[in-house]
C-alpha positions, 0 to 999 in steps of 0.5 A, a space after each residue: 911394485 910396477 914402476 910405471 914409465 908409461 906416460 911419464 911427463 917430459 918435465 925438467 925439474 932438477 933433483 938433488 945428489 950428494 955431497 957436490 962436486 963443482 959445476 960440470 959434466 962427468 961421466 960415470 959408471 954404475 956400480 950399484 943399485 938397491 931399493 929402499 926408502 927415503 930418510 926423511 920422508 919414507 919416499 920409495 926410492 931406488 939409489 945408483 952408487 956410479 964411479 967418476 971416471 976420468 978427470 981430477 975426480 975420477 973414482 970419486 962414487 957419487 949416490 943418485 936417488 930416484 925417487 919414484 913418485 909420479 912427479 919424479 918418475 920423469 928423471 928416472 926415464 931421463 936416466 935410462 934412456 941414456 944408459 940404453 935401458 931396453 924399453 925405459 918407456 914400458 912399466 918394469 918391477 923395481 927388482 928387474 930395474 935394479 938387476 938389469 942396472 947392476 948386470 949391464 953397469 952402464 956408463 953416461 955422463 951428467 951435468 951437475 951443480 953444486 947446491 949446499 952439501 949436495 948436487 943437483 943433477 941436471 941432465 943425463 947423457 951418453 959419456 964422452 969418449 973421453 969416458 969411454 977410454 977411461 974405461 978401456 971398453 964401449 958400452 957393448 962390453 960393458 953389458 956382459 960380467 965376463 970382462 976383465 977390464 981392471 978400472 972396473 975390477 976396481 970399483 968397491 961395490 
């Protein structure tokens, strides 16, 4: 199926995450990425398993699904704008998104809050530098599988 990005809508409404952290911005690295469908509804979705890193959670993994229907698209394009998705506003096959997410493990950041057992996303953003050395790399070494940096050996993905 083409994931079609072309002329999303730039609209801000929130999604949901799961089970919350407390309010604030985090940074991430993604560690996973699969197709499938969501539970309830049977919605087509692709699921990003990412890693806190740095600050009191860090390491803690965090599952962000993207629904992809035409309403939600606009959050999927937030989100690979900021992991610097090569054309993130030209349609692409969800097996190509979903390779490219797991081969370049990019790092970003989000805002959350707590909603009942879940999280809503808020917004997506570059990570901080903070982030950045948590990791001991920079998001260009971060797009090849030949680094040897041990926070991410240790991911459980």
């Amino acid at each position: 199926m083409t994931i079609r990005l072309s002329g999303v809508p730039k609209d801000n409404a929130p999604s949901g995450g799961n089970d919350p952290l407390p309010e604030g911005r985090y940074d991430y690295i993604v560690g996973k990425a699969e197709l499938g469908v969501s539970p309830t509804k049977g919605t087509p979705q692709i699921s990003v398993w990412a890693k806190v890193i740095g600050g009191p959670y860090n390491n803690k993994t965090r599952i962000m699904n993207f629904y992809l229907t035409e309403a939600s698209l606009w959050r999927l394009q937030e989100f690979l704008i900021v992991c610097g998705y090569p054309t993130p506003r030209a349609d692409i096959e969800e097996a190509e998104l979903v390779e490219w997410l797991e081969q370049e493990t990019p790092i970003f950041s989000a805002f959350t809050e707590p909603n009942g057992k879940y999280n809503d996303y808020k917004g997506f953003g570059k990570p901080s530098s903070e982030g950045l050395k948590a990791v001991n790399a920079v998001p260009s070494a971060m797009s090849t599988n030949e680094t040897s940096n041990n926070a991410l050996d240790d991911l459980p993905f």
